[in-house]
DSSP file (Angstrom, degrees, kcal/mol; ACC not computed):
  #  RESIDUE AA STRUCTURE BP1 BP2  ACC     N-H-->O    O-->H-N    N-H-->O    O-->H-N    TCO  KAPPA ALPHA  PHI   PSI    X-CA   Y-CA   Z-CA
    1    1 A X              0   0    0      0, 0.0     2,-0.3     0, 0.0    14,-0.2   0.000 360.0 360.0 360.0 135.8    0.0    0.0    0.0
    2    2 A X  E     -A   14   0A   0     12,-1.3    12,-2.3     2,-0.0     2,-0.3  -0.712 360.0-160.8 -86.5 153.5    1.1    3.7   -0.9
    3    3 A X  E     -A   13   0A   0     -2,-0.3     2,-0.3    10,-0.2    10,-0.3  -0.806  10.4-175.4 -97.6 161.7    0.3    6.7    1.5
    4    4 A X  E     -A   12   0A   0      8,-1.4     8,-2.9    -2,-0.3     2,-0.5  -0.843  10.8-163.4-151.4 120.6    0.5   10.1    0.0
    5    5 A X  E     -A   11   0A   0     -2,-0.3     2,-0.8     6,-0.3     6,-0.3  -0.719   7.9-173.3-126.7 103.6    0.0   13.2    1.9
    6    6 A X    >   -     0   0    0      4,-1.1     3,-0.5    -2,-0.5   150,-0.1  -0.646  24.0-123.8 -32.6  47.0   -0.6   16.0   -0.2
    7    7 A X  T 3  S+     0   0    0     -2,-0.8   149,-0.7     1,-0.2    -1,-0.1   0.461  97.6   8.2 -46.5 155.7   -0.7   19.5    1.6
    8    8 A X  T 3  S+     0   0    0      1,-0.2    -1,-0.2   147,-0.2   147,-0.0   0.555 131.0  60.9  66.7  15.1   -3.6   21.2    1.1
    9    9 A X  S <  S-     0   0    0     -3,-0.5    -2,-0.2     1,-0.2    -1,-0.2   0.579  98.1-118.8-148.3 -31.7   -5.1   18.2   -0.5
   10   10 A X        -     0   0    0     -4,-0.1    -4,-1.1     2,-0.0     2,-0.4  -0.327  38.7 -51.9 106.6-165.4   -5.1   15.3    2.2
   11   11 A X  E     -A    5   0A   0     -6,-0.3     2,-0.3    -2,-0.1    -6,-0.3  -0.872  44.5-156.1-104.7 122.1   -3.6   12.0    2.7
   12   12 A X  E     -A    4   0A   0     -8,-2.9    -8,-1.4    -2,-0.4     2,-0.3  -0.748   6.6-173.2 -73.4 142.0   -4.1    9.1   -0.3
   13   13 A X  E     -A    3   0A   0     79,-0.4     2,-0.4    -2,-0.3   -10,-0.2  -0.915  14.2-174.7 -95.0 133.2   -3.8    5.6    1.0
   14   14 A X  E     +A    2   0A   0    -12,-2.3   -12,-1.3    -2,-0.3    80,-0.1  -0.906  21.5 161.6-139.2 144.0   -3.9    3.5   -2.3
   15   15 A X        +     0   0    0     78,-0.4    32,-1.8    -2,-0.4     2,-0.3   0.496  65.3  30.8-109.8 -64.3   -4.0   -0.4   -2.4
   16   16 A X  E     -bc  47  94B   0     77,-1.0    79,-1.5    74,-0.2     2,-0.5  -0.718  59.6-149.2-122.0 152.6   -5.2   -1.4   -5.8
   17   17 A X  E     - c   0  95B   0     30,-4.2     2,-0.6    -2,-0.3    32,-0.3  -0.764  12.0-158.9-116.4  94.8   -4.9    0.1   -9.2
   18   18 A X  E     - c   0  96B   0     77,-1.6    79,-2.1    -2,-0.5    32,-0.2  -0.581  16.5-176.6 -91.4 103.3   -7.8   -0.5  -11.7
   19   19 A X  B     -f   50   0C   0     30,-2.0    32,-1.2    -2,-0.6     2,-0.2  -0.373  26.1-131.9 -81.3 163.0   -6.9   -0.1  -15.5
   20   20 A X        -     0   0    0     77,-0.3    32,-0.2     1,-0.1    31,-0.1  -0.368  18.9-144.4 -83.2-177.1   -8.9   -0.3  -18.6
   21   21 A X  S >>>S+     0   0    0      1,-0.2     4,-2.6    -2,-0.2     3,-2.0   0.565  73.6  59.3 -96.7 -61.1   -7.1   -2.6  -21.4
   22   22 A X  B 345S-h   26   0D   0      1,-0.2     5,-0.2     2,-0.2    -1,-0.2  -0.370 123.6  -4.2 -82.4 148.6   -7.9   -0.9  -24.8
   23   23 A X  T 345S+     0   0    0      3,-1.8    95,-0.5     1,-0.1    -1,-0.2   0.617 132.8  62.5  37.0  40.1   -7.0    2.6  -25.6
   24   24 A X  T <45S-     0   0    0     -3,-2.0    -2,-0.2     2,-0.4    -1,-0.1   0.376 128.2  -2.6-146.1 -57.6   -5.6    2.9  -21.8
   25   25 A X  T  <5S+     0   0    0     -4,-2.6     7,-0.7     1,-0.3     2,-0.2   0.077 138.7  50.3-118.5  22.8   -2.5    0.1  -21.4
   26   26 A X  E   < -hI  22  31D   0     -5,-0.6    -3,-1.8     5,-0.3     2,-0.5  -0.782  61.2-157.0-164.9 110.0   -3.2   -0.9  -24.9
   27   27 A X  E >  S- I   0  30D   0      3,-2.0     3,-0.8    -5,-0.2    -5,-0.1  -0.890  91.5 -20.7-104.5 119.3   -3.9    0.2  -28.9
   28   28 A X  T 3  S-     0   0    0     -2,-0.5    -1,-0.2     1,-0.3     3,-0.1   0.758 128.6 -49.6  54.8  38.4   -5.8   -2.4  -30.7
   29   29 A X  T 3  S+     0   0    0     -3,-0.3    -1,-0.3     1,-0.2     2,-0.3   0.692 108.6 116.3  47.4  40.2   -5.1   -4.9  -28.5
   30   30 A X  E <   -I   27   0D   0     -3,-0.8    -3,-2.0    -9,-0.1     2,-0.3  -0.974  66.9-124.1-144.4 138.0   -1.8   -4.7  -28.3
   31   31 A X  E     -I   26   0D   0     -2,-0.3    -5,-0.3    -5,-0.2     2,-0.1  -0.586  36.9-112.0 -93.4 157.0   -0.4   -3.8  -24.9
   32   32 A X    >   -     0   0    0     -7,-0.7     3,-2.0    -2,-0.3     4,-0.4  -0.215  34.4-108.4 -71.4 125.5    1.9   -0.6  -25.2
   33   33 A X  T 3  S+     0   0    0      1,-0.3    -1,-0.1     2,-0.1    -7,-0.0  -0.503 108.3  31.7 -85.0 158.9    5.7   -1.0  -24.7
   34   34 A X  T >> S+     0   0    0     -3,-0.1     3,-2.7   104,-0.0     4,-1.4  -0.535 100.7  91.6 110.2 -65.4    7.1    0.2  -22.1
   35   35 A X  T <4 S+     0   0    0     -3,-2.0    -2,-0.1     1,-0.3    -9,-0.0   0.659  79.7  61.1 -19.8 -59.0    3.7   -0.6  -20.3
   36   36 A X  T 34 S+     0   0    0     -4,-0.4    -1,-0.3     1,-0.2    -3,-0.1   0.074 102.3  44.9 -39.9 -25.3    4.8   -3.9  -19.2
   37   37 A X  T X> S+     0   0    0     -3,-2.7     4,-1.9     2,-0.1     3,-1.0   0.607 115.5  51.2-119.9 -34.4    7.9   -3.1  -17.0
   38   38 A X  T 3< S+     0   0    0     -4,-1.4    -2,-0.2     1,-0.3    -3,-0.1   0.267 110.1  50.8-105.9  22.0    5.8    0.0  -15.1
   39   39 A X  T 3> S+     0   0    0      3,-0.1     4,-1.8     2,-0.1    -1,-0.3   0.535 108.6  46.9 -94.7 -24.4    3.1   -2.3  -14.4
   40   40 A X  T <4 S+     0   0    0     -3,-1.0    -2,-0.2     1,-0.2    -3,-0.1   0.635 109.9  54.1-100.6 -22.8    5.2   -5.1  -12.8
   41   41 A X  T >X S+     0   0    0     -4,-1.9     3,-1.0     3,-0.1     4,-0.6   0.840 109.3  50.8 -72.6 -44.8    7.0   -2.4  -10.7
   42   42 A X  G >4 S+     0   0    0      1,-0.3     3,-4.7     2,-0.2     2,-3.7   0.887 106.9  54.7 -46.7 -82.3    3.0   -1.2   -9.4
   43   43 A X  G 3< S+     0   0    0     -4,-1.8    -1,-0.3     1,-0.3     5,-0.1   0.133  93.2  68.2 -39.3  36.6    2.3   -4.7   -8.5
   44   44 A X  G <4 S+     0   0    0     -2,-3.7    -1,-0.3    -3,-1.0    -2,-0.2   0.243 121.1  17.8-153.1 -44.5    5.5   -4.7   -6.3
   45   45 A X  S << S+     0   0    0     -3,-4.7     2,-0.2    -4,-0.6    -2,-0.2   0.851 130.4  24.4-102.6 -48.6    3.6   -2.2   -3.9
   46   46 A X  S    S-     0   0    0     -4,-0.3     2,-0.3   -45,-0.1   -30,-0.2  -0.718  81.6 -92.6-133.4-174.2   -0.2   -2.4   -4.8
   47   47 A X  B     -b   16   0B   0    -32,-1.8   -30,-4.2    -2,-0.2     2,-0.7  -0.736  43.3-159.9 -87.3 126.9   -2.9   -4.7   -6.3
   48   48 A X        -     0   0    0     19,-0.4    21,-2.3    -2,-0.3     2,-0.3  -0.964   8.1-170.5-118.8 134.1   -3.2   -4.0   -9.9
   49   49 A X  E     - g   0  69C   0     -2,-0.7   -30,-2.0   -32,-0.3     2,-0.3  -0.898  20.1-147.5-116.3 174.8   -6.1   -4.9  -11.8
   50   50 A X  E     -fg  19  70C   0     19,-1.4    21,-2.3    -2,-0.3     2,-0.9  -0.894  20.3-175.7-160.4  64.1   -7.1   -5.0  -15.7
   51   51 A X        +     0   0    0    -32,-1.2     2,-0.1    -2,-0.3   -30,-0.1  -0.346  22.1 152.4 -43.6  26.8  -11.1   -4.3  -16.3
   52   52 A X        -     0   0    0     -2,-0.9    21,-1.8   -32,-0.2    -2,-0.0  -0.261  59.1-148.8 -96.2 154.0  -12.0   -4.6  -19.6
   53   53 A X        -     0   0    0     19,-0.2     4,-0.1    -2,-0.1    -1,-0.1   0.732  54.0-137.9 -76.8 -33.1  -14.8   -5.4  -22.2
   54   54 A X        -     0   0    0      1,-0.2    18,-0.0     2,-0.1    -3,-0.0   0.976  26.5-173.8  72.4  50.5  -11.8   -6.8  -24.2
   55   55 A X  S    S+     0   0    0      1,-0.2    -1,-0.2     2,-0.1     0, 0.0   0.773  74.7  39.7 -58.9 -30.5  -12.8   -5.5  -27.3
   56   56 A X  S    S-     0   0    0      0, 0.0    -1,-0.2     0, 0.0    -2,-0.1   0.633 109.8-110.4-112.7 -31.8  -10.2   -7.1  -29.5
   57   57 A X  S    S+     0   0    0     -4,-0.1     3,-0.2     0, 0.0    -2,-0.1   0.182  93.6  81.3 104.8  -9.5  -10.1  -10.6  -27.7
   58   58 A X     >  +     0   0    0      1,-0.2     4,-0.9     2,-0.1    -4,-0.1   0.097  29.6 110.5-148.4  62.4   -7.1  -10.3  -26.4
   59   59 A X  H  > S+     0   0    0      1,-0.2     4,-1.6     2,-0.1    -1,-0.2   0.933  90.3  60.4 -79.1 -33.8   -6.1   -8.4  -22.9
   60   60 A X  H  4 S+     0   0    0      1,-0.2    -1,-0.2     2,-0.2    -2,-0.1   0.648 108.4  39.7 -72.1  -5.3   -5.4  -12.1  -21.4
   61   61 A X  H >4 S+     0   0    0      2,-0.2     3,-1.0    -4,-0.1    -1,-0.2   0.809 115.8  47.9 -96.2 -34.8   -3.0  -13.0  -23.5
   62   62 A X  H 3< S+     0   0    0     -4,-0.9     3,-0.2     1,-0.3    -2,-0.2   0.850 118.9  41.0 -65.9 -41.0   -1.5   -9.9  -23.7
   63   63 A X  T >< S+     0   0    0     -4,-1.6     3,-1.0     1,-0.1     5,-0.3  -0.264  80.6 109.6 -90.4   4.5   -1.4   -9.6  -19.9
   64   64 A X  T <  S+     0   0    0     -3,-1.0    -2,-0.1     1,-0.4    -1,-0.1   0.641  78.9  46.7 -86.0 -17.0   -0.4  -13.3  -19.1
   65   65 A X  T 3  S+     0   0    0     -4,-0.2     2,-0.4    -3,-0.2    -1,-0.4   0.126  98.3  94.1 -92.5  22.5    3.4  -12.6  -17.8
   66   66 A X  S <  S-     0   0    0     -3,-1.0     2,-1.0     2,-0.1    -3,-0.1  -0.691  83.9-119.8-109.9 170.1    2.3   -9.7  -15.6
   67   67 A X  S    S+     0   0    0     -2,-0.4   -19,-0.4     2,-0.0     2,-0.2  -0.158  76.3  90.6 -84.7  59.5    1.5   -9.7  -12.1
   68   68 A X  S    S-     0   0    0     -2,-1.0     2,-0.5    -5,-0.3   -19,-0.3  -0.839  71.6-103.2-124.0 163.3   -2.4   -8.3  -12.3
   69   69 A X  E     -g   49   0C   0    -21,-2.3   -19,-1.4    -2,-0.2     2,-0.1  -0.951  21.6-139.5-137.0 167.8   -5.6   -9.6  -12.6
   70   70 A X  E     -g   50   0C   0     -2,-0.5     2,-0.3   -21,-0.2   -19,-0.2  -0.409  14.5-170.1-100.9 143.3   -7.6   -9.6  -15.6
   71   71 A X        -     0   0    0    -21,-2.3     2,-0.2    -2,-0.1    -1,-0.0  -0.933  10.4-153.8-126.5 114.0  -11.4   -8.8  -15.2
   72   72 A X        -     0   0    0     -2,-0.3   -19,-0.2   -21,-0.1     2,-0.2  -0.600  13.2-147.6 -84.2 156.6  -13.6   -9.5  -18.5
   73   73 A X        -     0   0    0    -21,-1.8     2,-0.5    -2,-0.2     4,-0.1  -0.708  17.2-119.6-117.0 146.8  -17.0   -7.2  -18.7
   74   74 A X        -     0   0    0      2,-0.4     2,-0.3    -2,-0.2     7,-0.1  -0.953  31.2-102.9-121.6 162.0  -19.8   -8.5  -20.2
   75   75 A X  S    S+     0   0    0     -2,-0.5     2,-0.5   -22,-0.1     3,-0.3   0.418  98.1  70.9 -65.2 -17.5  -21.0   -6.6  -23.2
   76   76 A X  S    S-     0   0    0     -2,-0.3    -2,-0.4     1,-0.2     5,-0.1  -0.745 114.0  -4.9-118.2 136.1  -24.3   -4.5  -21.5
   77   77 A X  S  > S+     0   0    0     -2,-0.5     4,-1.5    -4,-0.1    -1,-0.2   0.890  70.1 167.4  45.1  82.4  -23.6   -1.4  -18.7
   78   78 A X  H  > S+     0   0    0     -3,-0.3     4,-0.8     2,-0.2     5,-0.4   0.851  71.6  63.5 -95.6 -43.2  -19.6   -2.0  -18.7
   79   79 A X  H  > S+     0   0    0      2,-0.1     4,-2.3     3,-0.1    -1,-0.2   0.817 112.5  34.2 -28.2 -63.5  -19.3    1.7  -16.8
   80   80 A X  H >> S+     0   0    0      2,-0.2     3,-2.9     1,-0.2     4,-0.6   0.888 112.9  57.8 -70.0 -67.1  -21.3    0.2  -13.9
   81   81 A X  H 3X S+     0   0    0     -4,-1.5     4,-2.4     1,-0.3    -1,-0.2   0.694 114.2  42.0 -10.2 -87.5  -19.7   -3.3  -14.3
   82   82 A X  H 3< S+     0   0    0     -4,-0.8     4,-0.5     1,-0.2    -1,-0.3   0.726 114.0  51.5 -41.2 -30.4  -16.3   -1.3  -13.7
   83   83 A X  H <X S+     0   0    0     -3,-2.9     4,-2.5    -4,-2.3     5,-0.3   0.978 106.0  53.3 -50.9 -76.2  -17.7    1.0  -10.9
   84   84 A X  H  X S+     0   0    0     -4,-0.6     4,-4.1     2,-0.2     5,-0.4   0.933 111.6  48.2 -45.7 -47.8  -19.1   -2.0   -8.8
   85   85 A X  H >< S+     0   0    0     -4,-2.4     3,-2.5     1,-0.3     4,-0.4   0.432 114.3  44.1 -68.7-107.0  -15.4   -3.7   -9.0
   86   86 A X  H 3> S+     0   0    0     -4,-0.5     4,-1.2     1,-0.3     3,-0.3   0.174 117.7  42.2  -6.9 -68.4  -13.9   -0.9   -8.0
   87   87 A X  H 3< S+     0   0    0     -4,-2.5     3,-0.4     1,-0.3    -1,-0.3   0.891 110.4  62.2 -46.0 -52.7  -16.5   -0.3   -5.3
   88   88 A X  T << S+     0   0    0     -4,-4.1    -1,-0.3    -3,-2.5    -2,-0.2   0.845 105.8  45.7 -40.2 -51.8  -16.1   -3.9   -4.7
   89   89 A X  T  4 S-     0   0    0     -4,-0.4    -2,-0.3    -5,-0.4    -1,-0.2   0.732 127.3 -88.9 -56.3 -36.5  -12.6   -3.2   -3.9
   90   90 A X    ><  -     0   0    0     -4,-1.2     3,-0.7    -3,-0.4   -74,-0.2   0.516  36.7-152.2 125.2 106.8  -12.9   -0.4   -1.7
   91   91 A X  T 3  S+     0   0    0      1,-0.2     3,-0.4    -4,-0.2    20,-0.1   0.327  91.0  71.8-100.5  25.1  -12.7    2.7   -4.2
   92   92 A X  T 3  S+     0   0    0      1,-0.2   -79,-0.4    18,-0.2    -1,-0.2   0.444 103.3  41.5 -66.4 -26.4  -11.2    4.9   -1.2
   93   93 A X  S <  S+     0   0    0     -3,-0.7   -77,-1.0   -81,-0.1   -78,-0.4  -0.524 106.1 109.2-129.8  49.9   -7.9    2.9   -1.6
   94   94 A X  E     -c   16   0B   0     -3,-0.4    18,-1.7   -79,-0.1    17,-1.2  -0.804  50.1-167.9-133.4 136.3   -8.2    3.0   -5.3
   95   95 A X  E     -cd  17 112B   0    -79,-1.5   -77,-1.6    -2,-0.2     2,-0.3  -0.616  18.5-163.9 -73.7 143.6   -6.6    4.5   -8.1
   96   96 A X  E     -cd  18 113B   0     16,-0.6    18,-2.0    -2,-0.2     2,-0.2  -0.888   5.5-170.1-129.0 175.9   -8.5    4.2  -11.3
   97   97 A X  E     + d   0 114B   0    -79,-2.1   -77,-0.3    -2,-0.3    18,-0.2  -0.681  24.4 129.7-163.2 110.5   -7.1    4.8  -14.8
   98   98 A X  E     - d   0 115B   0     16,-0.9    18,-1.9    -2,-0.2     5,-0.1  -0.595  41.4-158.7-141.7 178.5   -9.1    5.0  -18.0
   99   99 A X        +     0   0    0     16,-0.2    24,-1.5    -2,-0.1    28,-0.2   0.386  64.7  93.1-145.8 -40.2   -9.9    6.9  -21.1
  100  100 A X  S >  S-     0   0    0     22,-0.2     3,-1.8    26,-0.1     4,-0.4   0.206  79.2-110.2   4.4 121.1  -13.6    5.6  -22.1
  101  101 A X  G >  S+     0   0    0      1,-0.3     3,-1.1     2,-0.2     4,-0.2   0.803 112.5  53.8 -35.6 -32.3  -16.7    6.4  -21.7
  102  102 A X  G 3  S+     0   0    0      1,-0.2    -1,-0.3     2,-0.1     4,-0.1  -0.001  98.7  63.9-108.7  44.8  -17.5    3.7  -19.5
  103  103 A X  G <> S+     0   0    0     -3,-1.8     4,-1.2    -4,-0.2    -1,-0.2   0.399  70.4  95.3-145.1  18.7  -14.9    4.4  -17.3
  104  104 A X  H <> S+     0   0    0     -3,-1.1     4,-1.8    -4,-0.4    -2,-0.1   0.784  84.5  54.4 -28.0 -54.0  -16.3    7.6  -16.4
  105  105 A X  H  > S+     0   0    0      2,-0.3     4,-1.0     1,-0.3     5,-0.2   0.848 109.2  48.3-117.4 -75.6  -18.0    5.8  -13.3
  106  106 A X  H  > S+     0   0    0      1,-0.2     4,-1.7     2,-0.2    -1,-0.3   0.843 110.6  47.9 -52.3 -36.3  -14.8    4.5  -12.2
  107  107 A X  H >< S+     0   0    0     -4,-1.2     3,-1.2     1,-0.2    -2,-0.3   0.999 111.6  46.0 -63.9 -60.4  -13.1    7.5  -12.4
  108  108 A X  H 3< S+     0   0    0     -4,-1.8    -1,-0.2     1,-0.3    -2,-0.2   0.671 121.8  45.4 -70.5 -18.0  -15.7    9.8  -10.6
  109  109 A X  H 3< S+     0   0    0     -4,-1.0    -1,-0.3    -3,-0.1    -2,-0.2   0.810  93.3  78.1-107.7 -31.4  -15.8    6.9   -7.9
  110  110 A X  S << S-     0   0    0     -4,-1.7     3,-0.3    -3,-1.2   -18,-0.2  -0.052  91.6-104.0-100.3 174.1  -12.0    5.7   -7.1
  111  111 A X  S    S+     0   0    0    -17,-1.2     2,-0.2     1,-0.5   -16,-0.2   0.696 109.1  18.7 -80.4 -39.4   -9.9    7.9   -4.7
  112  112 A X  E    S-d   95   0B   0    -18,-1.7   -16,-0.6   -21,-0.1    -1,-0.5  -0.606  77.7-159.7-157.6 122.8   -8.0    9.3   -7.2
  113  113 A X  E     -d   96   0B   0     -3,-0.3    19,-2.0    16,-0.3     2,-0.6  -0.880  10.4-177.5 -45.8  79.7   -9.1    9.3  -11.4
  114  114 A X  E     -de  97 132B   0    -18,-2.0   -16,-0.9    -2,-0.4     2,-0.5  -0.809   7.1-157.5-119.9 154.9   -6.8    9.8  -13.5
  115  115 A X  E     -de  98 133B   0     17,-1.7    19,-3.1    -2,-0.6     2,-0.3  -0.718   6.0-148.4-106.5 138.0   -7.5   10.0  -17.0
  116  116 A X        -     0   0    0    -18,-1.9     2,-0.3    -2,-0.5    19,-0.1  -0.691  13.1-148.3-113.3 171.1   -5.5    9.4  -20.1
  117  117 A X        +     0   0    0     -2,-0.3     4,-0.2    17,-0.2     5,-0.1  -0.788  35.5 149.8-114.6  78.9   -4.9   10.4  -23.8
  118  118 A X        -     0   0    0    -95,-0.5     3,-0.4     3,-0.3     4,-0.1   0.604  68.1 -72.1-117.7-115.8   -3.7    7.8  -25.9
  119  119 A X  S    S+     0   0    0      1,-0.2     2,-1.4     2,-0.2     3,-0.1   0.737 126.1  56.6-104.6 -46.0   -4.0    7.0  -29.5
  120  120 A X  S    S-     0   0    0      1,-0.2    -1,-0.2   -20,-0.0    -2,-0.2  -0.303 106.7-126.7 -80.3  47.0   -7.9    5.9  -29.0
  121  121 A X        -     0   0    0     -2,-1.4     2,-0.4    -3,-0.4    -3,-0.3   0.543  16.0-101.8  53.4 150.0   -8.8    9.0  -27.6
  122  122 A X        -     0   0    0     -5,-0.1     2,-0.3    -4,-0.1   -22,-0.2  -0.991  29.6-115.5-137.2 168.6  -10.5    9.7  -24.4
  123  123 A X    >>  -     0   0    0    -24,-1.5     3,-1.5    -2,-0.4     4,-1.2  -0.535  19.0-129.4 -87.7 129.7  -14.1   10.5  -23.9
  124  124 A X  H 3> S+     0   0    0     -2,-0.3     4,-1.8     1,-0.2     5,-0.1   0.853 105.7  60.6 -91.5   5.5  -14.8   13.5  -22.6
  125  125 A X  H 34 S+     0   0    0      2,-0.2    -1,-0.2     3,-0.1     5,-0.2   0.624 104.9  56.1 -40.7 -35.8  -17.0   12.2  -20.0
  126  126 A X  H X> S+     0   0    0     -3,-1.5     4,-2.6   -27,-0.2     3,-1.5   0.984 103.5  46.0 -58.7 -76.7  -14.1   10.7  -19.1
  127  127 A X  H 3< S+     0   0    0     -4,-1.2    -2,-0.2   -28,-0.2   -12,-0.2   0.833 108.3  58.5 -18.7 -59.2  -11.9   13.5  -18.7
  128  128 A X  T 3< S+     0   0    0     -4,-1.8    -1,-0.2    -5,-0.2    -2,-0.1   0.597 107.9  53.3 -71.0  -0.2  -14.8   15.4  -16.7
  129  129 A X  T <4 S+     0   0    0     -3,-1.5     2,-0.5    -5,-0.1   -16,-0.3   0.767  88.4  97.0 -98.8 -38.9  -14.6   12.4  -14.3
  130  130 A X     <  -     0   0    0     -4,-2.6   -16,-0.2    -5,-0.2   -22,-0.1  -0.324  61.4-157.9 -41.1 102.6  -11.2   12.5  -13.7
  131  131 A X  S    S+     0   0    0     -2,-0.5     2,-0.3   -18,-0.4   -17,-0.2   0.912  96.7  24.5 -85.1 -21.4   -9.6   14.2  -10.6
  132  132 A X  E     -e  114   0B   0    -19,-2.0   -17,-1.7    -3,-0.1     2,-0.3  -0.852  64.0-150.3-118.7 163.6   -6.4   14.1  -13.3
  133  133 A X  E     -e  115   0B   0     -2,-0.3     2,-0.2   -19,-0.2   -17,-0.2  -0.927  21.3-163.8-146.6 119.6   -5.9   14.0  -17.2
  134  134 A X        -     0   0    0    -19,-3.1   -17,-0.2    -2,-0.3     3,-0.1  -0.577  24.9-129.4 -87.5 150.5   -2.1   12.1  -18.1
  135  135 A X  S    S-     0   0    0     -2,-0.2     2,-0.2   -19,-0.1   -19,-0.1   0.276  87.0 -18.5 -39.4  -9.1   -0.7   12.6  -21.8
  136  136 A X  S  > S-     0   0    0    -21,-0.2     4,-3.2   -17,-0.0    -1,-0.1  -0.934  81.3 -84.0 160.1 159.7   -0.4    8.8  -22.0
  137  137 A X  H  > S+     0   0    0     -2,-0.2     4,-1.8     1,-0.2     5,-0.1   0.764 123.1  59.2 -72.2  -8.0   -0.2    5.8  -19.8
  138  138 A X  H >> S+     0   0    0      2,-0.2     4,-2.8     3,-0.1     3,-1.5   0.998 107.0  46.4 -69.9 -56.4    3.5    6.2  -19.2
  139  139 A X  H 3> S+     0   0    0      1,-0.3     4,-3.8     2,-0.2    -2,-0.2   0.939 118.3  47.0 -66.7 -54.6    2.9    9.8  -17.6
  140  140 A X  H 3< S+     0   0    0     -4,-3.2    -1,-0.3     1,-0.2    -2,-0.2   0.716 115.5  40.8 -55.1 -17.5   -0.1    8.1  -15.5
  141  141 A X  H XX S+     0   0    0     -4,-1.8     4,-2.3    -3,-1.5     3,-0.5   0.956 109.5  60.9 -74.9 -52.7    1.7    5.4  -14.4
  142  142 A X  H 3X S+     0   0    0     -4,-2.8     4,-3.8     1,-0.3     7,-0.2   0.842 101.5  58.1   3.6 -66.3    4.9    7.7  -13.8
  143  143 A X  H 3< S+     0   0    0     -4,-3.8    -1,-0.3     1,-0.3    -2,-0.1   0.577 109.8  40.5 -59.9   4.1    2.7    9.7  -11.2
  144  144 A X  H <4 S+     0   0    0     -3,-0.5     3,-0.4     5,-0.1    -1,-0.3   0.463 123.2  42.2-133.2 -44.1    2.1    6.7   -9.1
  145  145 A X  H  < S+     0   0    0     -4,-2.3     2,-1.0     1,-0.3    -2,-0.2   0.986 122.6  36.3 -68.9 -51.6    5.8    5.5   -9.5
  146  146 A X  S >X S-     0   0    0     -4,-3.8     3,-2.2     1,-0.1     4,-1.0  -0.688  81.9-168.9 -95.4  63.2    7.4    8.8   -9.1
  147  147 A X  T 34  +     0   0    0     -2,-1.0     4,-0.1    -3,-0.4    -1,-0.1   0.349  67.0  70.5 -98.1  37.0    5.3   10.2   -6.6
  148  148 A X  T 3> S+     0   0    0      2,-0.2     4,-3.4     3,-0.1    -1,-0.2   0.492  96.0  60.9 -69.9 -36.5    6.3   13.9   -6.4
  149  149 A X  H <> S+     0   0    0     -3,-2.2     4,-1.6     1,-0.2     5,-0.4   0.952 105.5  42.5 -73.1 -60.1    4.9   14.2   -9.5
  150  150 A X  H  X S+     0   0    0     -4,-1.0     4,-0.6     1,-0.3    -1,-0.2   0.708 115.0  46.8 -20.1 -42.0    1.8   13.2   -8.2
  151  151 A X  H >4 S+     0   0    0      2,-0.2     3,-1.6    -4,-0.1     4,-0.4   0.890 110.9  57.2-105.9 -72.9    2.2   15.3   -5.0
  152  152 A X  H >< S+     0   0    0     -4,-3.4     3,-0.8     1,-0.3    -2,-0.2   0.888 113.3  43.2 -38.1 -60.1    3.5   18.5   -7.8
  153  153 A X  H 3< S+     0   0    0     -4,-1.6    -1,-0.3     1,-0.3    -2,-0.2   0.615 120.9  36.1 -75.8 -23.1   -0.2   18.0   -9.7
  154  154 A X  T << S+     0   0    0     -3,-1.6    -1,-0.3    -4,-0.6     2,-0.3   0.126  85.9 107.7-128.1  38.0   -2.5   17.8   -6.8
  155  155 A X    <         0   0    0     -3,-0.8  -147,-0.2    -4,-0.4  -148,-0.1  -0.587 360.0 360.0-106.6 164.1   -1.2   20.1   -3.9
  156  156 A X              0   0    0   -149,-0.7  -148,-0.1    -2,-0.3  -149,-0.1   0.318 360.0 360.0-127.1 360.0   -3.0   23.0   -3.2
C-alpha cells in the first residue's frame, strides 16, 4: 500500500490500481511498450487490476506474464460493471485509470481518477470524471511511480 500526503489536499492511501485494457495500457489490442515493465513495478507495492470489455479478444493474453488480474466485462452497462469492482474493492484505496466512456464511473468513484490520452482518444466524459488528465499511460503510471509528481499536480 502507498500513503500520500498532499498538503492542502489530504492524505491518499492506495491499495489497488484498476486499468482499462484498450485505448488505456493498450492500442488495438496490443499492450503498449514500455507498459509492461511500469506495471510489474506497481504490482510490487499495490494490487493491480485489468477491467476490460476486451474488445479485441485479447487483454489475457497480452497480460499473461504480468502480475495483475484480468477482469472481462460483459457486453451490457460495462461503466457500472467497472464501478461495482472498483466499489467492490474499496474505491477509497483505489486508483483508477481510463480513457472511455465507460470508465467515467470509475473515475468519478475511485480515490484518485486519473485519465489518459492515448492514441484511442478519451471520452470527454471521461476527462470530466477524472480528478487528473495524463498525456499517456507512461505519464499516469509515472505519477504513481514517481510520486512527487503526483504530489506536484495535486497540492493546493
Amino acid at each position: 500500500m502507498w500513503t500520500f500526503d498532499i498538503p492542502s489536499y489530504g492524505v491518499l492511501e492506495l491499495a489497488h490500481v484498476v486499468t482499462d485494457f484498450n485505448g488505456t495500457l493498450a492500442c488495438d489490442g496490443a499492450l503498449l511498450p514500455g507498459v509492461g515493465e511500469r506495471v510489474a513495478q506497481l504490482a510490487r507495492q499495490v494490487e493491480v487490476h485489468v477491467v476490460t470489455g476486451d474488445l479485441h479478444g485479447t487483454a489475457r493474453d497480452q497480460l499473461r506474464d504480468l502480475p495483475c488480474r484480468v477482469h472481462l466485462l460483459t457486453p451490457f452497462d460495462q461503466a457500472r460493471q467497472k464501478c461495482d469492482y472498483l466499489l467492490d474493492l474499496g474505491a477509497a484505496r483505489a486508483v483508477a485509470i481510463g480513457n472511455g466512456r465507460n470508465d467515467r464511473l470509475m473515475l468519478a468513484a475511485a480515490a484518485l481518477g486519473i485519465a489518459v490520452l492515448e492514441a484511442e482518444t478519451a471520452a470527454a466524459p471521461a476527462l470530466l470524471s477524472a480528478t487528473l488528465v495524463a498525456r499517456d499511460i507512461h505519464t499516469a503510471l509515472d505519477l504513481l511511480l514517481f510520486p512527487q509528481r503526483l504530489v506536484a499536480s495535486l497540492r493546493g
